[in-house]
PAMAR-128264 format. One record per residue (C-alpha): residue in three letters; x, y, z. Coordinates in steps of 0.02 Angstrom, whole numbers, padded with zeros to 5 digits, always signed. Example, Ala and Ser with C-alpha at 12.3 -4.5 7.8 and 13.67 -1.06 7.14 Angstrom:
# PAMAR-128264
ALA+00615-00225+00390
SER+00684-00053+00357
//
This chain:
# PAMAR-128264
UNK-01562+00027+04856
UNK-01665+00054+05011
UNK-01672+00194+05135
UNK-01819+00222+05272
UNK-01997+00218+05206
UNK-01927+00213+05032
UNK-01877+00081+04894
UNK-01787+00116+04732
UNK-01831+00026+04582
UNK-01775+00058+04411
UNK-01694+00253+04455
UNK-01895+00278+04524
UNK-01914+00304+04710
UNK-02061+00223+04795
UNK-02156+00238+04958
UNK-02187+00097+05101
UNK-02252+00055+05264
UNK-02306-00067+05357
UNK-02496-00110+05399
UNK-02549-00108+05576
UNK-02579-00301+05628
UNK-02761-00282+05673
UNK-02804-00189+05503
UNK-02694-00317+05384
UNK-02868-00414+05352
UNK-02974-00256+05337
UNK-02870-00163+05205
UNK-02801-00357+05118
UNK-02610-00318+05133
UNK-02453-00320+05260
UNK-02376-00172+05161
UNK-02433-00030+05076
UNK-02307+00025+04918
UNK-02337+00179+04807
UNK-02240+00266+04670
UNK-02181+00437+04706
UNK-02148+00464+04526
UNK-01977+00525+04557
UNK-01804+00498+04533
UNK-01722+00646+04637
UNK-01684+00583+04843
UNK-01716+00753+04890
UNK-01893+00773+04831
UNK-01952+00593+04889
UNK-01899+00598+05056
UNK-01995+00722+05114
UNK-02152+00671+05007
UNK-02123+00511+05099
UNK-02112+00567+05285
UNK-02257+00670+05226
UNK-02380+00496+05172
UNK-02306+00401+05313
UNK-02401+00557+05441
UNK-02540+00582+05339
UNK-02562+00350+05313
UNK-02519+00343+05531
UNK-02675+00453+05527
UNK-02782+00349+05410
UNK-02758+00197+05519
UNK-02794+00276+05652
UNK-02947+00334+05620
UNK-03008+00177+05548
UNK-02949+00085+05723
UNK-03054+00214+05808
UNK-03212+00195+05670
UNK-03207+00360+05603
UNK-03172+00312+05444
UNK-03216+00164+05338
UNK-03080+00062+05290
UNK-03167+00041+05111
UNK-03145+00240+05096
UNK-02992+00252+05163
UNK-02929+00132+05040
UNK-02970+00270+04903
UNK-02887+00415+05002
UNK-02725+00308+05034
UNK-02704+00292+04847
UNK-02759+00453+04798
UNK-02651+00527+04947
UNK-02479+00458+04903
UNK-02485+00500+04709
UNK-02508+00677+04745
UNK-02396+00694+04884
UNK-02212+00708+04766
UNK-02320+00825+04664
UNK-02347+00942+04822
UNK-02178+00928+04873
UNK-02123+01008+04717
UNK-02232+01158+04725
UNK-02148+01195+04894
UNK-01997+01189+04808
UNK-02039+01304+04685
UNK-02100+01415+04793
UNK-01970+01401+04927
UNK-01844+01438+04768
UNK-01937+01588+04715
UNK-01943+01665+04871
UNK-01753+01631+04899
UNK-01727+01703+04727
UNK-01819+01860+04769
UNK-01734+01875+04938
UNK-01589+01902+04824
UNK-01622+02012+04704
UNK-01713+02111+04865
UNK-01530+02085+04928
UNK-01432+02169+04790
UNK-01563+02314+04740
UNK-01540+02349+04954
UNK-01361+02344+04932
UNK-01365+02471+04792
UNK-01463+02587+04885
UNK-01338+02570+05035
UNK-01202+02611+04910
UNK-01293+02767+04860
UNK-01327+02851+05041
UNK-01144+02828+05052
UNK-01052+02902+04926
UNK-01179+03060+04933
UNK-01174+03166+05071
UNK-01324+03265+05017
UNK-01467+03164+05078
UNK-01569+03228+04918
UNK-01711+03101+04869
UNK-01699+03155+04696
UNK-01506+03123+04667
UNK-01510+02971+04776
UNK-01638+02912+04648
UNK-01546+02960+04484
UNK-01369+02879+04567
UNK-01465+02729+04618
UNK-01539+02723+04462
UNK-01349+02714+04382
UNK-01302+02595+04479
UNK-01441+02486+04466
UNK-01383+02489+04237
UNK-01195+02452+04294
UNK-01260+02284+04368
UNK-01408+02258+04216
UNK-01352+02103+04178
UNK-01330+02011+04332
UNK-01517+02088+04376
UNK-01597+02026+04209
UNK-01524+01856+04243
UNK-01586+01843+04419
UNK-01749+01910+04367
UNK-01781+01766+04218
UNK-01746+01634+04345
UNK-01898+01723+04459
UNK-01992+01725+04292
UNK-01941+01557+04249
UNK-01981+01474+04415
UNK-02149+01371+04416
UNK-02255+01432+04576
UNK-02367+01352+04667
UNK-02577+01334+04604
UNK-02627+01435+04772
UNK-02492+01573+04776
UNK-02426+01650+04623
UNK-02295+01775+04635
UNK-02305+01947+04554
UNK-02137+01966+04459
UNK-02171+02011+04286
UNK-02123+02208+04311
UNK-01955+02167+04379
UNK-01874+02247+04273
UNK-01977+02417+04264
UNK-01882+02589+04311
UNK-02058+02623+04406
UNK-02039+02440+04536
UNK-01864+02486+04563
UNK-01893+02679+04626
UNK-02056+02606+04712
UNK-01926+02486+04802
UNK-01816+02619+04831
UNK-01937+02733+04928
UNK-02003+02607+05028
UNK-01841+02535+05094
UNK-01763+02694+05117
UNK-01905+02747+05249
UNK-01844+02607+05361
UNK-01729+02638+05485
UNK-01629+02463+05453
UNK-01468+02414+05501
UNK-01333+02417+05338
UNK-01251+02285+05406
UNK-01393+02152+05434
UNK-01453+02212+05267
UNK-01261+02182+05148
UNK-01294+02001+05117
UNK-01226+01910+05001
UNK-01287+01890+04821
UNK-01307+01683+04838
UNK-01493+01625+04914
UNK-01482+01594+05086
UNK-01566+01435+05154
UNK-01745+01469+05243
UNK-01723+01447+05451
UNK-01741+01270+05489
UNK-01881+01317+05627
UNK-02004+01388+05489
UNK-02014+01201+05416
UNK-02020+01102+05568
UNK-02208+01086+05655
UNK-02246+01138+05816
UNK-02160+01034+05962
UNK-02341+00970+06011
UNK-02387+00925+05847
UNK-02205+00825+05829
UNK-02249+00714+05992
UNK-02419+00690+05945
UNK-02363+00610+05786
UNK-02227+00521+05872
UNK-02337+00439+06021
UNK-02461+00381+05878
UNK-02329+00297+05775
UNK-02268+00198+05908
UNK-02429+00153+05948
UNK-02484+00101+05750
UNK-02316-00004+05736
UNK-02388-00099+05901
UNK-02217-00012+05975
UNK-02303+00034+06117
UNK-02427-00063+06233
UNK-02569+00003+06300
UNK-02495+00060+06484
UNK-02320+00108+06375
UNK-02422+00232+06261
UNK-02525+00316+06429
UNK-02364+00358+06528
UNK-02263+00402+06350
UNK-02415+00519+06295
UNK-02417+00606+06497
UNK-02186+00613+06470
UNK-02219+00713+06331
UNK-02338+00830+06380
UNK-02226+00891+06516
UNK-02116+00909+06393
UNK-02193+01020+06307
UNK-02279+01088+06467
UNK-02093+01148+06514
UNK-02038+01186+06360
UNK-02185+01327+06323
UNK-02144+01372+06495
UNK-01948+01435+06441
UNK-02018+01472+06270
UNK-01872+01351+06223
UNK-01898+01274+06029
UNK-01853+01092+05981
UNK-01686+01147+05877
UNK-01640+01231+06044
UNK-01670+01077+06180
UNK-01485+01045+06222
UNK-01420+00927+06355
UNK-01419+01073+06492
UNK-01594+01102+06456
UNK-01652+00929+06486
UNK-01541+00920+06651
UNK-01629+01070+06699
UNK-01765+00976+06664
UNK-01738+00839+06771
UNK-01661+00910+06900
UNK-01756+01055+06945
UNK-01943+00973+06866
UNK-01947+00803+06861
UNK-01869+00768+07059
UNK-01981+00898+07103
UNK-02136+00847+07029
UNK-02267+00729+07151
UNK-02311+00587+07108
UNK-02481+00518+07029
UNK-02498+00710+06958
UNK-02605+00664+06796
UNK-02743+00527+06916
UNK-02736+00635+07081
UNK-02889+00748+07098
UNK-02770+00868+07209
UNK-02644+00894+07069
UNK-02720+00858+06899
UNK-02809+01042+06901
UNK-02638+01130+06932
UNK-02513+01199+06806
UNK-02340+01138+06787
UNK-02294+01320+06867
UNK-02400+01286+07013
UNK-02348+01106+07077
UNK-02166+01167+07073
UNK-02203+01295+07215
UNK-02275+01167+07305
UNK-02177+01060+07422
UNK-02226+00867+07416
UNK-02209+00723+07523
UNK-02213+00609+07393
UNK-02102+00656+07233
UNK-02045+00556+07076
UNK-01967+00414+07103
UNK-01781+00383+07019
UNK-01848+00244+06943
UNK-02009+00367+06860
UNK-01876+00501+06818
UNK-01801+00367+06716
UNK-01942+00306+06650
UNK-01963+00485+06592
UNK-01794+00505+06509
UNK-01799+00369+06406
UNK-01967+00418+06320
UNK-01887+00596+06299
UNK-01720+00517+06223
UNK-01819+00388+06112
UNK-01923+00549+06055
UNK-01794+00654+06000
UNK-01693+00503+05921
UNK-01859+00487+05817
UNK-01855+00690+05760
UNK-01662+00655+05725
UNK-01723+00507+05611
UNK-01846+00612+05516
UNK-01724+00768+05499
UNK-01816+00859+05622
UNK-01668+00902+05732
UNK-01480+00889+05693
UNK-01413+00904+05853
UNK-01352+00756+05955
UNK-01508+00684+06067
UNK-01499+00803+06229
UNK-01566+00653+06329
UNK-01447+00534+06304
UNK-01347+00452+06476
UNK-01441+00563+06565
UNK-01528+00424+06682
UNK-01496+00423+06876
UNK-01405+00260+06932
UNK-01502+00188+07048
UNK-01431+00076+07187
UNK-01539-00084+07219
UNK-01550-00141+07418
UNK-01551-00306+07459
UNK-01714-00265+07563
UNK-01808-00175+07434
UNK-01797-00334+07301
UNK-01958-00451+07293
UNK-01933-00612+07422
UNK-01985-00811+07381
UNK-02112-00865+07496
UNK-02041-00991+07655
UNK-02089-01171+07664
UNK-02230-01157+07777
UNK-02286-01018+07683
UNK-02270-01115+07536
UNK-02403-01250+07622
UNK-02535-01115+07668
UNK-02547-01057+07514
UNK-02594-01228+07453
UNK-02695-01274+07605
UNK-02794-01104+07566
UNK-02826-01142+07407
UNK-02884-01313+07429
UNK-03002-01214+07532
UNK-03067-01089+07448
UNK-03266-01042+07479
UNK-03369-01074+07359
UNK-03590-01066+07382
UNK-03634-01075+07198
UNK-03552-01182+07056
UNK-03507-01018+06961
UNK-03398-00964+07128
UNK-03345-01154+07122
UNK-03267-01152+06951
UNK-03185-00981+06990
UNK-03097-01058+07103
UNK-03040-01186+07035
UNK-02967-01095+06910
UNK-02873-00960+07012
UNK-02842-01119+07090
UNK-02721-01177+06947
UNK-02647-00992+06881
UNK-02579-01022+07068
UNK-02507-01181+07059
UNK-02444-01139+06889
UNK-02349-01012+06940
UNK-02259-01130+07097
UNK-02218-01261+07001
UNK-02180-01160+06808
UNK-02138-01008+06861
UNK-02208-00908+06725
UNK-02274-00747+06742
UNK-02428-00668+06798
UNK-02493-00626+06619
UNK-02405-00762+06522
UNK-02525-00896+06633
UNK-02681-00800+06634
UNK-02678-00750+06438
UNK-02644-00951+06387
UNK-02782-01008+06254
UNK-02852-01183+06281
UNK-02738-01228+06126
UNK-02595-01168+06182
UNK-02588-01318+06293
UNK-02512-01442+06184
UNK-02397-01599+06168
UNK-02222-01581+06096
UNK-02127-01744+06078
UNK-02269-01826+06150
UNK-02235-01716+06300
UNK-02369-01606+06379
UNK-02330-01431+06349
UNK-02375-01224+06375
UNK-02360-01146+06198
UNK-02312-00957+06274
UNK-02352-00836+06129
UNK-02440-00689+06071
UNK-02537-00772+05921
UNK-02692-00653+05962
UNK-02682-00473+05969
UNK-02770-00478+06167
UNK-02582-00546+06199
UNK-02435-00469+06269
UNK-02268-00547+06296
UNK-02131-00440+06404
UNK-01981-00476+06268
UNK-01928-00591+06141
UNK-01862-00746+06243
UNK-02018-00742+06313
UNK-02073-00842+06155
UNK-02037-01027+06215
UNK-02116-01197+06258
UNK-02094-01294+06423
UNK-02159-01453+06511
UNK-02299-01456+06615
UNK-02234-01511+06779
UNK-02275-01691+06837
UNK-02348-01618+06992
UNK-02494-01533+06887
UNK-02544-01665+06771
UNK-02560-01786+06924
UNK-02668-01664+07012
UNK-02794-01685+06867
UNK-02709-01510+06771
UNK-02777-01597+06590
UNK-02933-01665+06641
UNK-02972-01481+06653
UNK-02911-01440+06498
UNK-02994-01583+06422
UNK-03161-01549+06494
UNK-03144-01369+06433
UNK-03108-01425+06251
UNK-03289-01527+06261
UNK-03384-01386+06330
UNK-03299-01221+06300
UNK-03361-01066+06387
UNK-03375-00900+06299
UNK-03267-00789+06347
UNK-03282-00604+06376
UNK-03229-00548+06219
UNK-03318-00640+06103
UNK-03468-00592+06205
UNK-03431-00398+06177
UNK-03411-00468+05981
UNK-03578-00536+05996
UNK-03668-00395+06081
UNK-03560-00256+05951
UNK-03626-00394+05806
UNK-03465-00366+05745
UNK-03356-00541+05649
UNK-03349-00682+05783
UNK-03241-00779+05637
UNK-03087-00775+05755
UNK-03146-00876+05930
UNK-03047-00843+06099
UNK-03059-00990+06184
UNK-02953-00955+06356
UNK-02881-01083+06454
UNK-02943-00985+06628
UNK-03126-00899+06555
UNK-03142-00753+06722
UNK-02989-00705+06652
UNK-03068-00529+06569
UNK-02961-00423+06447
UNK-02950-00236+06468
UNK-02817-00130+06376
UNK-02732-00074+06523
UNK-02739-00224+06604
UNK-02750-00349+06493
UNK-02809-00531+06557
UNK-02738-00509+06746
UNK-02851-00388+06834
UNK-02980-00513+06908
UNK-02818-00633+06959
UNK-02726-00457+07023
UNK-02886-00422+07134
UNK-02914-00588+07208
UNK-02728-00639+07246
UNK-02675-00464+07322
UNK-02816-00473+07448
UNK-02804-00679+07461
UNK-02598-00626+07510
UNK-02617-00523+07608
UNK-02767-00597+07749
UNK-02718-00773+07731
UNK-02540-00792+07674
UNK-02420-00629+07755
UNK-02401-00462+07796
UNK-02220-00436+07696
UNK-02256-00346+07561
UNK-02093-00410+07475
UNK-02177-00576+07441
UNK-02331-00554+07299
UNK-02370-00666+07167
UNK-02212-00627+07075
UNK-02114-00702+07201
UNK-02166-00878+07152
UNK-02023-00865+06996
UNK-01903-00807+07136
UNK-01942-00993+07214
UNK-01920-01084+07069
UNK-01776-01008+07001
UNK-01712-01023+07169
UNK-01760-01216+07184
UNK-01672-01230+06995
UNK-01496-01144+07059
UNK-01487-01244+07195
UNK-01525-01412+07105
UNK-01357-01338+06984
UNK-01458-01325+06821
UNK-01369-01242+06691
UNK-01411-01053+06659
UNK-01478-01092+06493
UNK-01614-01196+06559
UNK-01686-01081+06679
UNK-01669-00950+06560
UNK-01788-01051+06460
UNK-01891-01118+06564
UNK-01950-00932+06660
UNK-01912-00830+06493
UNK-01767-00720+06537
UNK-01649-00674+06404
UNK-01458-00750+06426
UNK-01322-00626+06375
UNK-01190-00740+06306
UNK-01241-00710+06129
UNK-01185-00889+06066
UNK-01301-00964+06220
UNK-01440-00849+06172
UNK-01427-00885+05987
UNK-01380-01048+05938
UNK-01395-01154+06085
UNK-01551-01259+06079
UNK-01640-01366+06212
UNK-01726-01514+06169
UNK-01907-01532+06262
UNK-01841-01699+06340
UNK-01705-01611+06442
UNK-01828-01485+06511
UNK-01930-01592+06565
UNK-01785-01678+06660
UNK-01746-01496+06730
UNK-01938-01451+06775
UNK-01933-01609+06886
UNK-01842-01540+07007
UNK-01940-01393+07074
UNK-01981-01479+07223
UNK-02050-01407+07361
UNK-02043-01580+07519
UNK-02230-01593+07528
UNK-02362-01677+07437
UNK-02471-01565+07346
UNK-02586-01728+07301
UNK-02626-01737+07502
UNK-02629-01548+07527
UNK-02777-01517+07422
UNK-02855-01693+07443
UNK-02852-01760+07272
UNK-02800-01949+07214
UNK-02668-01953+07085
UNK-02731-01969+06907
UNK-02702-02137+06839
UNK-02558-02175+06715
UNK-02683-02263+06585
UNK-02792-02105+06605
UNK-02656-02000+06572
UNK-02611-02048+06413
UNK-02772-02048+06361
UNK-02800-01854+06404
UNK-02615-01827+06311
UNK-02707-01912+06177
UNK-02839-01781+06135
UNK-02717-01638+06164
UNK-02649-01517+05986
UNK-02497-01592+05942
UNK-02347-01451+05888
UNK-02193-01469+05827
//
C-alpha cells in the first residue's frame, strides 16, 4: 500500500522522498526511505509531512553551502527516527489537554447547576451543594481523572493532575470560576472532548508559502524565472491577506475575487523591480492611480500560482475547503494584430545578407559571429527555439540512421526544455550542412573551447569531472536567463537597426515561417508537431504514433525559402565526399 511520502511494508509505515537531481551524487541515492516505526496511518502521516519540511530544508541548505552534505547525512537519519516519536508526544499531550477540558467541562457544569437551584447566592452553601453534587457524579469523575493520570505527557511539559481528586482542587476550582463573569451557555458543553481548532495546528500563512515555493523549487518544479514571480504571487498574498486579517481556513472564492478584482487589476506593473513602487505598501499603491496596471495575462499568471498553492495546503491537510482560486482566470481574447508575425521574403534575404556581413576587427569578434551566425540560420531553416539552439552541447549533434541530427534534451542541469514533446530528434536541414554547418562542429570537437561554466568551476576549484562542451561557447548561462542572454542582446538590437521596425516580428517569429512553409507544403500535423516541439492533442497521435528519422528528413526538405543561401553569404557548397567524411566523426545515437 502506498499513499504520499509514505510506503507500507509488513503493517510498518515508512517515509520517502525524492533527492534533488543536483545533490543525487553528493548524498549517493535518488531516494531517501526511513522507518517511522509505526503501524497507526494517523500517527505517520503527520510525522511524515513533518521530515518531508524539515529534509526540503536540509537540501536546501546544502544547495546554498550552509551545510555539509557529509553532516547533513547524519541529521537526515537522526531526524526521521525521531520524528513518529515526537508526533506521539503531541498526541499525548493534545489528549490530555482535551481530557482536562472535560473534566473542566463537567466540574463547570456542576457549579452552573448549583447557582441555579439556590437562590441564596451564599458562598458557603454553594460550596457544600456543589460539593454534593460533585459525589453524585464520583464515578464518572474518578474515571475521567485515571485517564488524565494514565495519559503519557510530553518530556518538556508535564501536567499537574495527581490531586484531582482532592476536596481542596475542587473548591479551589470552584472559587476561581465562580469570580468570572462567563456566559452559562458557552460554558454547558458536552461531556465528550472536543477537537482542538484547526487554526491552532496549522503554521502561519507565510510560513505555509515559504515551504511551498521551496518545494517546488527542490523537486526542480519550478525554474529559476517560475520560482521569482511564484515567490513575489505569494507575498501579495499574504501582503493582502494580513491586510483583512483574513486566515488560510477562511480564504473563500469571494475573497480571492476580491482579490483580483479590486488588487490585482489595480496593481502597476513592474511593482517588485521599479524604484518608484518597490518602497510602497500594498495599502499605498492601491490609492494610487497608474497608467500602466497588470496585465490579464499577469493576473493570470497570478491565479494560477495562488490555485496551485492552495491545492498543495489541501494535499497536506492544511485546508479542507475547496481551492478558492479555482476558474477564476480572465478569458482573454487574442487579436489577430497582437500575435507574433513571420518575417517577408525580402526580409527574409536581409537578414541573411546582414549576417554574411557582420563586422568583425579581431578573430575573437570573428568567431562570435560566426556563431550567432548559425543560432540564426538554425532557427530559419529548424525552427527550434531560442533556448533549445543556444543550450545544444557539441554532442548533442549526432547521426541517427546515418542521418545528421540535433539531440534536443536537458541531459545537464544548465538545461531547460519548455514541456515534454520538446524531447525529440530532427534532421539537420540540407541547407546547413552544405553551408559548412559540420565542419564547425567538427573543428570544435578537435579544439574545444572552455566554456563559461567550467571556467567559474575552475576559478571556485570546485569538481570539473562533468565538462560542458557547448555547441555555440558566448553562449553564457545565468539562472534567470539561462544560455540566451548574449543571443537576446545582440539579435534585439541587430532586428531592430538592420532588419524592421514591427515589433511583431523578433526572433521567435522564425518558427512562425517554418511552420508556415510546412502547412503550406501539406505536411501532416504530426510532423510539424515534431519537428518544432509542440504537443498534438489527439492522444493516440501524441502517444503511439512514431516517426521514423527518414520521413523527417523528407519533411525538413521543404522549408524553402526561393533563394540561395550558398550565394547570399558567399560560401561554395561543401563537397559530397567531404560530407560523409564529417558524418563520419559525428556520435552516433540510436
Amino acid at each position: 500500500m502506498e499513499r504520499y511520502g509514505l510506503l507500507s511494508r509488513s503493517g510498518y509505515w515508512y517515509f520517502r522522498i525524492r533527492v534533488p537531481v543536483g545533490l543525487q551524487r553528493l548524498l549517493k541515492c535518488r531516494e531517501i526511505k526511513r522507518s517511522l516505526g509505526k503501524c497507526d496511518l494517523n500517527l505517520a502521516e503527520p510525522a511524515a509531512k513533518l521530515a518531508r519540511l524539515k529534509l526540503k530544508e536540509i537540501f536546501t541548505q546544502i544547495q546554498e553551502g550552509v551545510m555539509d552534505h557529509k553532516a547533513a547525512l547524519l541529521i537526515i537519519n537522526e531526524e526521521v527516527g525521531t520524528l513518529s516519536r515526537i508526533i506521539q508526544y503531541k498526541r499525548n499531550a493534545q489528549a490530555k489537554a482535551e481530557r482536562l477540558q472535560a473534566l473542566a467541562n463537567v466540574l463547570t457544569r456542576l457549579k452552573n447547576e448549583a447557582n441555579e437551584e439556590l437562590s441564596d447566592k451564599d458562598e458557603l452553601a454553594l460550596i457544600k451543594l456543589f460539593n454534593k453534587k460533585v459525589n453524585e457524579h464520583r464515578n464518572s469523575l474518578d474515571l475521567l481523572t485515571r485517564a488524565i493520570l494514565d495519559t503519557p505527557s510530553c518530556d518538556h511539559a508535564e501536567e499537574e493532575t495527581k490531586d484531582t481528586e482532592d476536596s481542596d482542587f475542587l473548591m479551589d476550582f470552584f472559587r476561581r470560576s465562580s469570580r468570572k463573569q462567563e456566559n452559562t451557555e458557552k460554558l454547558s458543553k458536552q461531556l465528550e472532548p472536543s477537537s482542538p481548532p484547526v487554526v491552532s495546528s496549522i503554521p502561519p500563512l507565510a510560513e505555509l508559502a515559504e515551504h511551498f515555493c521551496r518545494e517546488k523549487t527542490n523537486d526542480n518544479s519550478w525554474a529559476h524565472n517560475t520560482a521569482t514571480s511564484g515567490k513575489a504571487h505569494l507575498q501579495l498574498l499574504v501582503e493582502y491577506a494580513q491586510l483583512c486579517s483574513v486566515p488560510l481556513e477562511k480564504m473563500d472564492r469571494a475573497f480571492i475575487l476580491q482579490l483580483r478584482d479590486n488588487v490585482l487589476k489595480k496593481l502597476p506593473r513592474k511593482r517588485n523591480t521599479d524604484p518608484a513602487f518597490r518602497s510602497k505598501t500594498l495599502s499605498e499603491l492601491l490609492k494610487m492611480n497608474h497608467n500602466s496596471p497588470l496585465s490579464d495575462k499577469s493576473i493570470n499568471e497570478y491565479l494560477l500560482t495562488f490555485g496551485s498553492f492552495f491545492e498543495w495546503c489541501r494535499e497536506n491537510h492544511y485546508m479542507n475547503a475547496d481551492n478558492p482560486a479555482k476558474r477564476l482566470q480572465i478569458q482573454i481574447k487574442r487579436k489577430n494584430n497582437e500575435s507574433r508575425d513571420r518575417y517577408s521574403h525580402v526580409e527574409l534575404i536581409k537578414i541573411v545578407d546582414e549576417l554574411a556581413n557582420l563586422p568583425h576587427a579581431t578573430p575573437k569578434q570573428q568567431q562570435r559571429n560566426l556563431q550567432l551566425r548559425w543560432i540564426v540560420l538554425i532557427a530559419m531553416y529548424q525552427g527550434m527555439r531560442q533556448n533549445e539552439i543556444c543550450q545544444l552541447f557539441v554532442d548533442d549533434v549526432a547521426t541517427i540512421n546515418g542521418i545528421p541530427c540535433f539531440c534536443v534534451n536537458d541531459s545537464h542541469w544548465s538545461k531547460s526544455l519548455k514541456n515534454q514533446q520538446s524531447f525529440r530528434q530532427v534532421p539537420i536541414h540540407p541547407e546547413l550542412l552544405k553551408a559548412g554547418f559540420l565542419e564547425y562542429v567538427c573543428k570544435l570537437r578537435e579544439h574545444p573551447v572552455l566554456t563559461q561554466l567550467e571556467r567559474n568551476a575552475r576559478n571556485q576549484q570546485l569538481d570539473n569531472s562533468e565538462q560542458v562542451r557547448l555547441l555555440f561557447p558566448c553562449m553564457n548561462y545565468s539562472p534567470q536567463h539561462h544560455y540566451t542572454r548574449n543571443l537576446t542582446n545582440f539579435y534585439n538590437q541587430f532586428n531592430r537597426k538592420q532588419i524592421t521596425t514591427d515589433t511583431k516580428k523578433t526572433f521567435h517569429s522564425f518558427r512562425h515561417n517554418v511552420i508556415t512553409q510546412l502547412a503550406h507544403e501539406d505536411v501532416q500535423r504530426v510532423h510539424i508537431a515534431h519537428l518544432v516541439g509542440h504537443e498534438t492533442a489527439d492522444t493516440t497521435t501524441r502517444v503511439y504514433t512514431k516517426v521514423d528519422i527518414e520521413k523527417l528528413l523528407t519533411v525538413i526538405t521543404k522549408v524553402n525559402y526561393g533563394f540561395d543561401l550558398l550565394e547570399k553569404l558567399h560560401l561554395s557548397p561543401v563537397k559530397d565526399d567531404v560530407l560523409k567524411e564529417q558524418i563520419a566523426h559525428l556520435p552516433v545515437k540510436e
